[in-house]
VOGU-3710 file (C-alpha; in Angstrom, 3 decimals, decimal comma):
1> xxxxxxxxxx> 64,050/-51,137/30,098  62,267/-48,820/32,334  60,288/-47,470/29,627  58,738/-49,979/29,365  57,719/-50,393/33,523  57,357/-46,529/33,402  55,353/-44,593/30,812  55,361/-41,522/32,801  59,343/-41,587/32,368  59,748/-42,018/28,861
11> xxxxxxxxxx> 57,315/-39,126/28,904  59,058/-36,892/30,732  62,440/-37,861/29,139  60,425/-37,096/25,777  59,365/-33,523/26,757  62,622/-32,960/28,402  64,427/-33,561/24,835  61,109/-31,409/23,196  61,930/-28,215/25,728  66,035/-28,534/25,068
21> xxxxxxxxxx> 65,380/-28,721/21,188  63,352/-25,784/21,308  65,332/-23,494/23,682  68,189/-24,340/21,127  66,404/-23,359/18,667  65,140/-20,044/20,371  68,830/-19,294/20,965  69,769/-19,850/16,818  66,380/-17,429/15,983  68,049/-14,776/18,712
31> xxxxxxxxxx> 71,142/-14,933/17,014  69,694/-14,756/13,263  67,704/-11,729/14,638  70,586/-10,018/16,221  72,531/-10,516/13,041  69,248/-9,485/10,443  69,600/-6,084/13,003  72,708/-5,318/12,416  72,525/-5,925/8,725  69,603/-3,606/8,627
41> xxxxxxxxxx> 71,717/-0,947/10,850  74,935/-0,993/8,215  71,915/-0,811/5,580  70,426/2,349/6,812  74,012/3,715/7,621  75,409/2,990/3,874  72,053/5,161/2,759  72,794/7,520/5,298  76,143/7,927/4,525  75,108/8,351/0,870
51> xxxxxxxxxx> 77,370/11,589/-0,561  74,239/14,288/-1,907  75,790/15,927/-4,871  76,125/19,683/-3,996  77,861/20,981/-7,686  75,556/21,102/-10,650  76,367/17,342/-12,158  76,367/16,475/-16,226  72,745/13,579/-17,043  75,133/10,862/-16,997
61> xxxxxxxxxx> 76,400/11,412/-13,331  73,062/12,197/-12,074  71,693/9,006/-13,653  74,236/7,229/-11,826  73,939/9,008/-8,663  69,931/8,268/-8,847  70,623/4,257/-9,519  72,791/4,400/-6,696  70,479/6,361/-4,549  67,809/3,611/-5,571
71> xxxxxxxxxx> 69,560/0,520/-5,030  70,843/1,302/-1,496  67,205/2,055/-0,728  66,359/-1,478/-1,963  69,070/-2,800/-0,143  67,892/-1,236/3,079  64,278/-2,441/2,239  65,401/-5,939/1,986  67,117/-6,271/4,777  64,363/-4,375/6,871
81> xxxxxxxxxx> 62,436/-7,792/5,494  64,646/-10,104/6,810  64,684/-8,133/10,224  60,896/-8,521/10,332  61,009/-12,206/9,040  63,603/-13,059/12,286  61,903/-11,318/14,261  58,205/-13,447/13,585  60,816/-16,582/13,608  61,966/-15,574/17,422
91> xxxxxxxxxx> 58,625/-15,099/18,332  57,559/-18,366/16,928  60,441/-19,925/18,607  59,245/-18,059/22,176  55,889/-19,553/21,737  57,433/-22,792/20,944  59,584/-23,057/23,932  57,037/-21,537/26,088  54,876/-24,398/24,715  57,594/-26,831/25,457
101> xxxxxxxxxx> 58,083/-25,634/28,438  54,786/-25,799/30,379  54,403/-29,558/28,875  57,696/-30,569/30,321  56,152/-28,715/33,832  53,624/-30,721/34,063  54,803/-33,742/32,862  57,202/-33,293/35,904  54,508/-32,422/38,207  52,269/-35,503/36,836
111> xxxxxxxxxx> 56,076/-37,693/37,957  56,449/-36,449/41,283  52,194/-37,072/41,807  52,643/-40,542/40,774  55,869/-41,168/42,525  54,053/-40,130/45,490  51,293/-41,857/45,524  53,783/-45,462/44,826  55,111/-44,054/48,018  51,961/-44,343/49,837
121> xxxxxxxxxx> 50,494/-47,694/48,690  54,272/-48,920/49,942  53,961/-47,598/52,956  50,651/-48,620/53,248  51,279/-52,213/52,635  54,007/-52,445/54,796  52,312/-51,161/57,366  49,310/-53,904/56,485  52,071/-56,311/56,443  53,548/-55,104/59,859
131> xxxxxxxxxx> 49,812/-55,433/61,210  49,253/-59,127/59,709  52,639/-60,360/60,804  51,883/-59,002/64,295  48,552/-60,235/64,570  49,364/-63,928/63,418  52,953/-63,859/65,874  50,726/-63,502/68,659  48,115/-66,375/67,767  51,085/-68,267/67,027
141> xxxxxxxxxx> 52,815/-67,258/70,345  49,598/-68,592/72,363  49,303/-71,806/70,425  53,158/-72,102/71,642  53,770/-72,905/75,614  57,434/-71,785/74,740  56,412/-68,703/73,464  58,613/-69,414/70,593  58,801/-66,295/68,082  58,070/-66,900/64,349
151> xxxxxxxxxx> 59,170/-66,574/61,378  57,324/-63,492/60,435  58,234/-61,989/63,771  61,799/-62,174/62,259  60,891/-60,335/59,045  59,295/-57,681/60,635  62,505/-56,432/62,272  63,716/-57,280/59,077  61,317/-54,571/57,481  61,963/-52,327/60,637
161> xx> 65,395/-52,355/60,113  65,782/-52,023/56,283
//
């Protein structure tokens, strides 16, 4: 219902929800690049780890020792990859929040400008009411030998006391 009166609200509740979704997201790329890290780290430690053969080995062990030489080098190269891959994904994610961010900032700022300025025109007509109200009270006060006060007199306190 007070979309509808206020724009500027529904905006700002819009880039509020924009700026939460992406800092959620920013926080599941941070975790998927913590975790691609750490796969990479046990990578390079299984290929570090690798056992060298220091004895003079038969063609069929060396063959084997060579395949599994190679394949924990593509195992480390892979998940080097998906390091790199999380890592452009955070930094998408950073640029998208950052984005998201600054929007919701000055959506917030463009609130509080217009909530000011409804702030003035009500003061501002109250105080042209106040003025009116005054003005007419004492035209009405001289047509009246009694000095009887009006009506508006009353709502002027009214205003003044509200």
């Amino acid at each position: 219902m007070s979309g509808k009166r206020n724009p500027l609200g529904r905006l700002l509740r819009l880039r509020e929800i924009r700026e939460k979704t992406a800092r959620i997201e920013l926080a599941r790329a941070q975790q998927s690049e913590q975790q691609a890290a750490e796969r990479e780290a046990a990578a390079r430690a299984a290929e570090n780890d690798y056992i060298r053969p220091l004895d003079i080995m038969r063609p069929g062990q060396l063959r084997a020792m060579q395949l599994m030489g190679v394949r924990l080098f593509e195992i480390r190269e892979a998940a080097a990859a998906d390091h790199d891959e999380a890592q452009r994904r955070l930094s998408a994610r950073i640029d998208s929040w950052r984005r998201a961010s600054v929007e919701l900032e000055g959506a917030e700022a463009l609130e509080e400008k217009r909530s000011r300025a409804a702030a003035a025109v009500a003061r501002s007509a109250r105080q042209s009411a106040l003025w009116t109200t005054s003005r007419s009270c004492s035209a009405a006060r001289r047509r009246h030998d009694d000095g009887a006060r009006c009506g508006r007199r009353r709502r002027r306190r009214a205003l003044y006391a509200g």
